[in-house]
C-alpha angles and dihedrals in degrees: 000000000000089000088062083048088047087046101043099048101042098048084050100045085046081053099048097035091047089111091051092047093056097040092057085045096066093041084055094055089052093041102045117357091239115059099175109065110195117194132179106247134182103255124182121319084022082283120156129249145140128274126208122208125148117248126275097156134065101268087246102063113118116264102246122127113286104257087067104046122102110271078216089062094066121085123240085245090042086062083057101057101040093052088052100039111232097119086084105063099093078082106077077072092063087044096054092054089059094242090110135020133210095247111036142101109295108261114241137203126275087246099062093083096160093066090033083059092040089052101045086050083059105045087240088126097068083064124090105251110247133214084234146006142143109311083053087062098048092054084248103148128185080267091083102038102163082059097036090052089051099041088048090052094050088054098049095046084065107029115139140148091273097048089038081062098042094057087043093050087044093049092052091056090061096256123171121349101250115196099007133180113253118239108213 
C-alpha cells in the first residue's frame, strides 16, 4: 500500500514541480557546471544504486557522507537549496524506479560500515531507503550511526499510512535538519 502512495506522489510532485526542476536545472548549470550529482548508495538488501540530488557542492569536493564534508565546499545556491530542501527532488526518480522510497531510513555510502553493520543487526536494510523518515524529523543525522540505526528501526516497526504521512507532513514544515554539513 505505501508503494501506490510513493507512486503516486512522487509522479505527481515530478509533474507539478517540472518548472522548478528545470529552473534549478539551468542555475546549476551556472553555479556549478554540473546541476545533477549521482552517488553510489547502499539500497535494500545493501544493494547498490544511484542516487540523484541535485548539486549543493563544487564538483570537485571529495565523495564522504555529508557531516564530514567542508562547509566551504558548499555554493552559496547550493545553501539554498539544501535549507529549503529542493535539492532533494531528483529523487522521486529514484523513487519511481522502486530503489527509494519517500519514507524510509536514509540510504548511506558503502563506506559507512559501522551504521551498515548497525543497520543489518536491526533488519532496517530490508527496508527501501526513503528521502525522510523519522530520524530527518528529529534533527539525528549518519554522524551518529549506533542512534540512527535504532531510531530507523523504531520507525519502520510502526510505519503505516497514517505515520508515512505524518513524516511526510513533518518534513514539509521544515522539521528537524536532517544530514547536515559540520561547522568546525
Amino acid at each position: 500500500m505505501l508503494r501506490l502512495f510513493d507512486l503516486a506522489l512522487a509522479s505527481s510532485i515530478l509533474v507539478l514541480a517540472l518548472p522548478i526542476l528545470i529552473i534549478i536545472f539551468m542555475i546549476g548549470l551556472f553555479d556549478t557546471g554540473s546541476p545533477i550529482f549521482r552517488q553510489t548508495r547502499v539500497g535494500r538488501h545493501e544493494q547498490a544504486f544511484t542516487l540523484l540530488k541535485f548539486r549543493t557542492m563544487r564538483p570537485d569536493t571529495p565523495s564522504v557522507a555529508t557531516h564530514l564534508a567542508s562547509p566551504s565546499a558548499i555554493t552559496s545556491f547550493g545553501q539554498f537549496l539544501r535549507r529549503t530542501k529542493l535539492d532533494e527532488l531528483p529523487q522521486l526518480i529514484n523513487v519511481l524506479k522502486g530503489e527509494m522510497s519517500l519514507v524510509g531510513p536514509r540510504p548511506c555510502l558503502f563506506s559507512q560500515v559501522e551504521l551498515m553493520r548497525e543497520r543489518a543487526r536491526l533488519g532496517v536494510t530490508r527496508a527501501r531507503p526513503g528521502i525522510t523518515g523519522l530520524a530527518q524529523v528529529r534533527g539525528i543525522d549518519m554522524s551518529t550511526p549506533a542512534l540512527l540505526a535504532e531510531t530507523d528501526a523504531a520507525m519502520l516497526s510502526s510505519l503505516g499510512i497514517r505515520t508515512y504521512l505524518r513524516y511526510l507532513y513533518l518534513t514539509l514544515l521544515g522539521k528537524g535538519s536532517g544530514d547536515r554539513v559540520r561547522h568546525p
